[in-house]
N, C-alpha and C positions, 0 to 999 in steps of 0.2 A: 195467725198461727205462731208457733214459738219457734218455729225453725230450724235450724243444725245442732244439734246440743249433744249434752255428755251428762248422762245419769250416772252418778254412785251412791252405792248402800251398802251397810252391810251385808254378807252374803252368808247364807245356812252352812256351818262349818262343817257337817255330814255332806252338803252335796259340792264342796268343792273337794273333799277330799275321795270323791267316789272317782274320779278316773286315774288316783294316783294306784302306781304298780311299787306292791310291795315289795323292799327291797331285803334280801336276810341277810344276816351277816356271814360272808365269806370266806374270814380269817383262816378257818380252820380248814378249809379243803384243796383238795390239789390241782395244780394249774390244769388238770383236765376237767376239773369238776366245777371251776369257776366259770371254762370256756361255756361250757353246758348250758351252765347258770345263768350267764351271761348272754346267750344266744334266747335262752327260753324268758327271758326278761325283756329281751330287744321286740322279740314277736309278739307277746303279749300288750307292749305297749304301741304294736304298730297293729293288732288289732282295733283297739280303740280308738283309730285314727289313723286312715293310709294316709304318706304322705301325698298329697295330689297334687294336679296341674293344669292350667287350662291349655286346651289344644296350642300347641307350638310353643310355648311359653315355657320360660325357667324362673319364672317369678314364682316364689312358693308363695300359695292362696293363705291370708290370713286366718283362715279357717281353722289351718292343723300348725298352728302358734302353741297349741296346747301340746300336740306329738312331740314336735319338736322339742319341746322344754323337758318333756319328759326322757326323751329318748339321750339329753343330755345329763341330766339327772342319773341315771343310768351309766351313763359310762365314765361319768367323775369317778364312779364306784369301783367301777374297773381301770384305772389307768393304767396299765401294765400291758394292756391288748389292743392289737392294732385292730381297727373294725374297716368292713367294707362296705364298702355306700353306692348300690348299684341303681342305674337310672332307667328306665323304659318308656318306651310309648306306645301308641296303639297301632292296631293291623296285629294282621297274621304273621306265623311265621315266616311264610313265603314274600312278604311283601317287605322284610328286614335290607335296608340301604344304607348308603354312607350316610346322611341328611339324620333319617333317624337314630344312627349308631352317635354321631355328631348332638344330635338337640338333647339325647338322654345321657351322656355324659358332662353336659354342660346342666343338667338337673338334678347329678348329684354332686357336682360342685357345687351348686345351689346349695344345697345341704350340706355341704362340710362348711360353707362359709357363712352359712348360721348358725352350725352348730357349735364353731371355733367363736364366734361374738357371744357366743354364749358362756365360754371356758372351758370349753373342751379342750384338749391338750394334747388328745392321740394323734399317733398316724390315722389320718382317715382314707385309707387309698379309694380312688373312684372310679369307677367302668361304668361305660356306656354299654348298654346290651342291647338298643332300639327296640324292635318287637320283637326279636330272637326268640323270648319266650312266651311270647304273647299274654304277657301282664298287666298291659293296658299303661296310662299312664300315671305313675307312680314310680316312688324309690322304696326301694329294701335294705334294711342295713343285715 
C-alpha cells in the first residue's frame, strides 16, 4: 500500500471560491448599517458551516477550518466592532448546569483563540450559554 500521504493539485478556481461570502464595500454607510451588514455576513457565513464540537470537547473539529477563516475574513473588514462569540451545548433547556454553562464558554474561547491566530484584532467577548437555548452544540458569533 502507499500508506499516510499528502495529495496536492491544482484545484477548479469556481469551486474554491463557491463558499466564500461576498463582502461589499461599507465605506459609505452608517455605523448602524454596517452593524447590520456585518451581523447578516456573520450568519451567512455561519450557514455554510456551524462551528461544531465533539461531545465535551473545546477542540474545534478540523472540519469548519474553512468557517473559521471565513468568519475572520469577515471581521478584518469590520474592525471597529466588538463581536460576540457565544458557546452551547446540548440538552434541553431544563437540563442547563454549571458543567455545561462552564464547557461552552471554554468553546468560544476556543474560537476567539483561533480567530485571534488568525489576525483578528477585535474585542471578542465570550459567553457561555450551555443549553440555555438549546442550540445544541456549537458557537454563534
Amino acid at each position: 500500500g502507499l500508506g499516510t500521504r499528502l495529495r496536492m493539485f491544482v484545484a477548479d478556481p469556481k469551486q474554491a471560491l463557491e463558499g466564500i461570502v461576498e463582502i461589499p464595500d461599507a465605506s459609505g454607510l452608517s455605523r448602524e448599517e454596517q452593524e447590520k451588514l456585518l451581523n447578516r455576513l456573520l450568519s451567512k457565513a455561519l450557514e455554510k458551516g456551524t462551528i461544531t464540537f465533539e461531545p465535551n470537547s473545546v477542540e474545534i473539529e478540523i472540519t469548519v477550518a474553512d468557517t473559521i477563516a471565513e468568519i475572520a475574513r469577515i471581521l478584518k473588514e469590520f474592525p471597529d466592532f466588538a463581536v460576540r462569540c457565544e458557546g452551547h451545548t446540548k440538552g434541553k433547556p431544563v437540563d442547563n448546569n454549571a458543567a455545561k454553562m462552564k464547557l461552552s464558554q471554554a468553546r468560544a474561547e476556543s474560537v476567539r483563540t483561533a480567530l485571534q491566530k488568525l489576525g483578528v484584532a477585535h474585542r471578542l467577548e465570550c459567553a457561555g450559554r450551555g443549553c440555555a437555548l438549546g442550540l445544541g452544540m456549537c458557537v454563534r458569533m
